[in-house]
N, C-alpha and C positions, 0 to 999 in steps of 0.2 A: 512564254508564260501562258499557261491556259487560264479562258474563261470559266471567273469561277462561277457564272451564271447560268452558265447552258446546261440542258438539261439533258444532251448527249449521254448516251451509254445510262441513262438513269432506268431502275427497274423499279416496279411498285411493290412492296410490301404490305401484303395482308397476312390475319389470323384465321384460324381456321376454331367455326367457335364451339365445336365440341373440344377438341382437346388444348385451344392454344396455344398451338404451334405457329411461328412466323415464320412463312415463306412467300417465294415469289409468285406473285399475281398468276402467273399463267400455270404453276403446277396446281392451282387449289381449285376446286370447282364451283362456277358461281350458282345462286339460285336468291332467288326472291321469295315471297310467302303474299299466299293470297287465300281467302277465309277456306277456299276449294282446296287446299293442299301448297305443298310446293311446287313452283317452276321451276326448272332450268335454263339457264341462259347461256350456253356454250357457245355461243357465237357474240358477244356481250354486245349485244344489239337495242338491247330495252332501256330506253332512258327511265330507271327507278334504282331504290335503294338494293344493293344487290347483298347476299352476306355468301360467307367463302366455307369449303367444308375440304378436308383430304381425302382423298380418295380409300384411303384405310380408315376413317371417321364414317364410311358411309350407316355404319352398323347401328352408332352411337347417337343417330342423328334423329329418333322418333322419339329418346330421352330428351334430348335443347330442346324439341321443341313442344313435351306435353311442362318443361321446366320453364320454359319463356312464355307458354300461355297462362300460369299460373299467376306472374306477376303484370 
């Protein structure tokens, strides 16, 4: 009987927040946001808040964020 506690073979799930897509952590691209622009974190090395984009979302991505500066 397997542990149903272990966290083996477990993979992260994020969204990707122009078009809301859920996939796996390592296909999505991380970046953060700092007043200078966005960062990328491809080596997810920075302890902060990180958010996820698709790689085909790159186009889409200078709309989320004149749309999330507004609120």
């Amino acid at each position: 009987m397997p542990n149903m506690n272990s966290k083996a073979g477990y993979i992260p799930i994020r969204s990707c927040v122009v078009c809301k897509k859920r996939s796996a952590q390592t296909a999505l691209l991380p970046f953060f946001l700092l007043p200078a622009g966005i960062i990328y974190d491809l080596a997810r090395k920075i302890n902060t808040r990180h958010y996820y984009h698709c790689p085909a979302c790159l186009a889409g991505l200078p709309k989320w964020r004149k749309k999330r500066a507004k609120n």
